[in-house]
C-alpha positions as CSV (number, residue, x, y, z in Angstrom):
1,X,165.0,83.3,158.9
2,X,163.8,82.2,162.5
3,X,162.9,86.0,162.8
4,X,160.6,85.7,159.9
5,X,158.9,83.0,160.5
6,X,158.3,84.3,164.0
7,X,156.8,87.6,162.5
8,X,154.6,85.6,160.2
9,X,153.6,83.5,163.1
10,X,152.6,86.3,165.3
11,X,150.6,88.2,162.2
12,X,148.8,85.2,161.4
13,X,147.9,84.9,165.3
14,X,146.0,88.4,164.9
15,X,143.8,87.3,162.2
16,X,142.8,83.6,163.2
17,X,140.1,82.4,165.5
18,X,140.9,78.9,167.3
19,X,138.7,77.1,165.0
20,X,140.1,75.1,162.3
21,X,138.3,73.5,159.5
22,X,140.0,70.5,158.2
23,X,140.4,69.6,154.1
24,X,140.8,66.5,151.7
25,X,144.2,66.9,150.0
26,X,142.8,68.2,146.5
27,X,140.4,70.5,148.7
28,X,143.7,71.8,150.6
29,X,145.8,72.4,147.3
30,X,142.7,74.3,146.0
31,X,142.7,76.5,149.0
32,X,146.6,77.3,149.0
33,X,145.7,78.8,145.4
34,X,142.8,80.1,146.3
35,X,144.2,81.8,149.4
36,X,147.8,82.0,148.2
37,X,149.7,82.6,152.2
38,X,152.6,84.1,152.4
39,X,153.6,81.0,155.0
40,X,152.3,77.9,155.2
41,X,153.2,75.7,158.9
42,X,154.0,72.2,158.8
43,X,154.1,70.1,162.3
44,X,154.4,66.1,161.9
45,X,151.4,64.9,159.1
46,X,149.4,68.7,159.6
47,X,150.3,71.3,157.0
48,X,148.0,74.3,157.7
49,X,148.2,78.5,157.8
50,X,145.5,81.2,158.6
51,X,143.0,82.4,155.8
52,X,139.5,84.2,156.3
53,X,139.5,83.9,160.1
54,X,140.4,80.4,160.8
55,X,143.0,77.6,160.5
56,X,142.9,75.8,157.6
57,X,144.5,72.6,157.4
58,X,145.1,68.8,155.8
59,X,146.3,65.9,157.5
60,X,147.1,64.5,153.6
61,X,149.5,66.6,152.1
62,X,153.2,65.5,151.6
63,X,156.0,67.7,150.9
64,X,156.0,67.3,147.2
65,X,152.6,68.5,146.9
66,X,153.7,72.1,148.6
67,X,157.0,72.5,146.9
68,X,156.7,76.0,145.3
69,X,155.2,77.2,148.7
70,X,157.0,78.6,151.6
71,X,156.7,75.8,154.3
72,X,158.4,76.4,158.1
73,X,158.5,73.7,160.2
74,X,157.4,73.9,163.8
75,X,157.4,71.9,166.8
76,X,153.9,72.2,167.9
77,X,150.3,72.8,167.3
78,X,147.5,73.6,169.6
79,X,144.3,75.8,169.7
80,X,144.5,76.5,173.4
81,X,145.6,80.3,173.9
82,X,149.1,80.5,174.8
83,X,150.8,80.8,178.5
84,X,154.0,81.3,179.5
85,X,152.8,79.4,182.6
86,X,151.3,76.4,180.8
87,X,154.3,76.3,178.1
88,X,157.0,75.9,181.2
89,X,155.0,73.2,183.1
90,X,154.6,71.0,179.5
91,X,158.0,71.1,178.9
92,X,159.2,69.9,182.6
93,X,156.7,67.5,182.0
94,X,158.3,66.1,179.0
95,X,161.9,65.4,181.4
């Protein structure tokens, strides 16, 4: 499952941009029809997944409202372009 997520992850990557564009709940639920991904992320209060070139998200969803949708939970979520450099000196940071 891990190895899924992390393939859906990595194709989403390819066709994103780093902007995002943030949505009212009703707005967001529209979209996920609209859009219907494959994978939608959630990290703390943020559900969001790639559609048209960008990150789409909503800071007002709860579980319930994305129950028949395929949700992975992360750790993390940024819109800075990913270094193994960066990643290791974060997470010393953090002990």
């Amino acid at each position: 499952m891990a190895f899924a997520g992390t393939t859906a992850a990595t194709a989403a990557a390819t066709h994103t941009s780093s902007y995002r564009i943030k949505f009212p709940k009703q707005e967001f639920l529209q979209l996920v029809e609209i859009a219907k991904p494959k994978v939608i992320y959630h990290v703390r209060r943020m559900f969001f997944f790639a559609f048209d070139g960008f990150v789409m998200y909503s800071l007002e969803c709860k579980d319930e409202d994305l129950s028949n949708q395929n949700i992975i939970n992360a750790i993390e979520f940024s819109n800075t372009q990913w270094s193994e450099a960066g990643s290791i000196s974060r997470e010393r940071s953090r002990y």
